[in-house]
C-alpha positions in Angstrom: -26.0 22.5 2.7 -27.7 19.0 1.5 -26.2 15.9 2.3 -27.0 12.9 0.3 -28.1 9.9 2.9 -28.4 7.5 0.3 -24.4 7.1 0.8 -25.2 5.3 4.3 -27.9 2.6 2.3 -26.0 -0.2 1.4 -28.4 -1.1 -0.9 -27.9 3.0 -2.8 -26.3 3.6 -6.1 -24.0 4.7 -4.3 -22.8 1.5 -2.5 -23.6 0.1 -5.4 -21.1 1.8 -7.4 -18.4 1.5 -5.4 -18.9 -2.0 -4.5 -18.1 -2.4 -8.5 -15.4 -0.1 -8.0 -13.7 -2.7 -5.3 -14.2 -5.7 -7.2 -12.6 -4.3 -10.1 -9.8 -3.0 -8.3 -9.8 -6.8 -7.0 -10.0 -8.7 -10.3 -7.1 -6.2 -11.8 -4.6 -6.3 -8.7 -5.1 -10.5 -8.8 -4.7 -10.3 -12.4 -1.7 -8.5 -12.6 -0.1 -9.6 -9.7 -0.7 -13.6 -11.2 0.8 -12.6 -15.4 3.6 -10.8 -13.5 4.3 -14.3 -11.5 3.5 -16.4 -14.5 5.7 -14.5 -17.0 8.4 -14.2 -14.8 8.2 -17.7 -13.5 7.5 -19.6 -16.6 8.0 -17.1 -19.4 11.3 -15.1 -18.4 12.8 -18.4 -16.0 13.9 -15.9 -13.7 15.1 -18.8 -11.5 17.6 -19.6 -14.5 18.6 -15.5 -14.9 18.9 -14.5 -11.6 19.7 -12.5 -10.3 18.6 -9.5 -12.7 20.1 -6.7 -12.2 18.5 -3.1 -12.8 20.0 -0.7 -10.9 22.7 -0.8 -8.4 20.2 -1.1 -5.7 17.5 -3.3 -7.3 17.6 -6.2 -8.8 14.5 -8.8 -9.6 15.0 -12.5 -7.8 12.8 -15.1 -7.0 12.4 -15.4 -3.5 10.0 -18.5 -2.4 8.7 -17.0 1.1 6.8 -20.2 2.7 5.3 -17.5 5.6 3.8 -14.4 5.3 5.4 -11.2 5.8 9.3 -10.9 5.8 8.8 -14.5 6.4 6.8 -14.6 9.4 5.5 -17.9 10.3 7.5 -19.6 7.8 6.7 -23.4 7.7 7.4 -25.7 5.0 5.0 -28.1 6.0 1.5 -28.9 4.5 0.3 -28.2 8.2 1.9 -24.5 8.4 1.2 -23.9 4.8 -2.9 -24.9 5.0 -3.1 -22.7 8.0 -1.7 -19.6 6.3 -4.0 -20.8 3.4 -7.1 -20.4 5.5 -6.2 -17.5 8.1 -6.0 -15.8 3.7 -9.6 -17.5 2.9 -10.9 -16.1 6.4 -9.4 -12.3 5.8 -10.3 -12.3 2.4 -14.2 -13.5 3.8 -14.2 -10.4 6.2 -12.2 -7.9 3.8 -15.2 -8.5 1.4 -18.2 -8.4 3.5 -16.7 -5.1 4.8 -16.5 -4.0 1.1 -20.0 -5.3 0.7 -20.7 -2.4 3.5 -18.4 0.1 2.1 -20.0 3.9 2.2 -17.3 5.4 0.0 -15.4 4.7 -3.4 -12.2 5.4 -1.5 -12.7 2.9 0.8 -13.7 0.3 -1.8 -10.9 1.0 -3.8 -8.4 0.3 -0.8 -10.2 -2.8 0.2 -10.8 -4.0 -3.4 -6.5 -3.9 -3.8 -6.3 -5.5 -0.1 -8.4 -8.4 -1.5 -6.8 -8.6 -4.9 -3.5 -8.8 -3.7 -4.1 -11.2 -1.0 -6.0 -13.6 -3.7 -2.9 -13.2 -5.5 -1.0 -14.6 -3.0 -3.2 -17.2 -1.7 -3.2 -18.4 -5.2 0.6 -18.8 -4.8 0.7 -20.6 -1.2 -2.2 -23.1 -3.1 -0.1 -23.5 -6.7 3.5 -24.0 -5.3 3.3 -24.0 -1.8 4.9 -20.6 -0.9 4.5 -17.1 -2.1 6.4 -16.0 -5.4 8.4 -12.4 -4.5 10.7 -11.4 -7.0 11.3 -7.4 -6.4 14.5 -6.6 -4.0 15.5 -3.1 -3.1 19.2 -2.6 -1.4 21.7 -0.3 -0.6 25.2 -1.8 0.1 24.5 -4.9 2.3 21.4 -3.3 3.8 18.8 -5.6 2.0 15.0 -4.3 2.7 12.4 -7.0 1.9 11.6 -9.3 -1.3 7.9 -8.2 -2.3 5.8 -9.1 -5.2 3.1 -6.9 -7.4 0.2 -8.5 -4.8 2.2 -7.3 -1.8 2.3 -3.6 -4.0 -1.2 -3.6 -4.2 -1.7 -4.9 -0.3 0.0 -1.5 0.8 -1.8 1.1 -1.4 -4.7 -0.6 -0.5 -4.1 0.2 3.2 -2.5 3.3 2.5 -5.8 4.0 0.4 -7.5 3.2 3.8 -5.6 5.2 6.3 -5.3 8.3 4.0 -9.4 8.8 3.9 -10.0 9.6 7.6 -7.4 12.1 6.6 -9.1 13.7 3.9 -12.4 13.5 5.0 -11.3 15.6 8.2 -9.2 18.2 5.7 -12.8 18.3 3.4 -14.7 18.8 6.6 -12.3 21.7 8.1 -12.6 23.2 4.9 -16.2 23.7 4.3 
């Protein structure tokens, strides 16, 4: 059995490639996340139609979510809303040196949606001053969270991350 140890060389083709991988997978999850907002801000005036309704238990809103997370930390002052700014700068910093290290595809891919979706919203807390979230799931008048596309591509991403320890053991027990 050969094992390639250029995968460990940050400077291989290997880390090469999948640095590309995570930067893609950045650029496309900002992207998208930002002509979702923009259309459905300023193209659909969802603020004007809401809410729309789908299905019985989802429906598309606008939601301005001045914190982070459910609204964690919510403050609507230039204070509050700078610090969440940088505490995004400072995450998206370290999310991207570690992609800049990243051995495997896998683990660029999860980091490169992380870092695409929080640009997304960091892009929001700078433009308006709050997050845009738009996509609500509920079931009689149990409401789960408003999320957006960034948030979408936030949890893959760290689904993405989790599940490669995973499959890396299974690949292992199997050979």
């Amino acid at each position: 059995m050969s094992v390639d140890k250029t995968a460990a060389i940050p400077g291989s083709k290997l880390a090469i490639g999948a640095r590309w991988l995570g930067l893609a997978a950045a650029l496309a999850a900002f992207a998208i996340d930002q002509a979702n907002k923009l259309w459905l801000i300023f193209g659909y005036d969802i603020a004007a139609h809401q809410p729309l309704r789908l299905t019985p238990f989802f429906d598309v809103i606008l939601a301005k979510n001045p914190g982070i997370s459910y609204s964690l930390f919510s403050n609507d002052g230039a204070m509050g809303r700078w610090s969440l700014l940088v505490l995004a700068v400072v995450a998206i910093a370290l999310l991207g040196f570690w992609l800049w290290h990243a051995r495997t595809k896998f683990t660029a891919l999860g980091l490169g949606l992380i870092i695409g979706g929080a640009l997304g919203n960091a892009c929001d807390r700078l433009a308006y001053g709050y997050v845009a979230d738009f996509y609500h799931f509920h079931v009689g008048r149990f409401s789960w969270y408003v999320f957006n596309l960034a948030d979408v591509a936030i949890c893959a991403g760290v689904g993405l991350l989790l599940l490669e320890p995973l499959l890396r053991s299974e690949r292992g027990a199997a050979k």
